[in-house]
N, C-alpha and C positions, 0 to 999 in steps of 0.2 A: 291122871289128873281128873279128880271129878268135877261135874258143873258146879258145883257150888265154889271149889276153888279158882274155877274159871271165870266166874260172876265177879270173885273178887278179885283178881288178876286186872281183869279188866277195868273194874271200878276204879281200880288203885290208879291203872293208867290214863282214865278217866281225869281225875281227879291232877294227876301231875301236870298235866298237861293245858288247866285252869288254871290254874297256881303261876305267879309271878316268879320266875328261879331266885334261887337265894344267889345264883354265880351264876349271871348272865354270860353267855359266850363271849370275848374279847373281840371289839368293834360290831356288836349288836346292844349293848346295855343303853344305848342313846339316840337308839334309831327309832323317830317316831313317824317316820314316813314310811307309811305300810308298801311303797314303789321302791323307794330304798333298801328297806327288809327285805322283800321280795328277790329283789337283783344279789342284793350279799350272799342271803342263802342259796340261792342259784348257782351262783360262782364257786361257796363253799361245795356244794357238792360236786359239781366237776371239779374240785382242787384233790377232792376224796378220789374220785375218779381216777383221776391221772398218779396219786400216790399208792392205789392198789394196779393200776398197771406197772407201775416203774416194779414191784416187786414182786407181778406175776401171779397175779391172785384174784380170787374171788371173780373170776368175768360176769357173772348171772347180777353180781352188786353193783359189777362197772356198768353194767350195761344201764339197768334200773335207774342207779341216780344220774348216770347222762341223760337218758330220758327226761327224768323228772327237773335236773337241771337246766337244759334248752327248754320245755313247756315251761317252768316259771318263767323265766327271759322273757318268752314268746308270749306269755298273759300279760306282762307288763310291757312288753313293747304295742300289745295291740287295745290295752287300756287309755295309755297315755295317748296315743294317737285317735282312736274314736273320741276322747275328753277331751283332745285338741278341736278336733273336726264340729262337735258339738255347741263348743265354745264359741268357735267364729260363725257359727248357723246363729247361734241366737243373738249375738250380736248382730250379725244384718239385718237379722228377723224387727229386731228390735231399735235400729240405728242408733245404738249404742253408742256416745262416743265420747265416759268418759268413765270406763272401764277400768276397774283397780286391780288386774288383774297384770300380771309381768309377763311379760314376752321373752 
């Protein structure tokens, strides 16, 4: 493969990954809470996980998207929670007390 086909390789991939899918994956096409998103794809890829174990394959793949599977969990568990912690600081900060914010 020369660079120049590698330039475009990558552009192309570039470029798909901008792009709004024409077939969003089944139970992501409506998810606009990026904590939401977050946590699905997480799951999906341990679900990926646990289905190349059941058949004995690829362990270097299982291992990766476990990985990467528990680190999104774990950014969005420690998102939501400093955004928690944040929230009730500047409400004392501020004696806030009529907060339109849900509990």
């Amino acid at each position: 493969m020369t660079s120049k086909e590698i330039e475009n390789a990558l552009a192309n991939a570039e470029d798909a990954f901008q792009r709004s899918p024409d077939n969003p994956e089944t139970g992501l096409e409506f998810v606009t809470d990026p904590t939401i998103l977050q946590l699905r794809k997480a799951c999906r890829l341990l679900d990926a996980a646990q289905f190349l174990i059941d058949r004995n394959g690829h362990y270097t793949v299982i291992i990766e998207a476990s990985f990467v599977g528990i680190a999104g969990e774990y950014r969005v568990q420690t998102i939501c929670q400093l955004a928690t912690k944040l929230h009730e600081e500047v409400v004392n900060l501020t004696r806030t007390t009529d907060c339109l914010c849900s509990d």
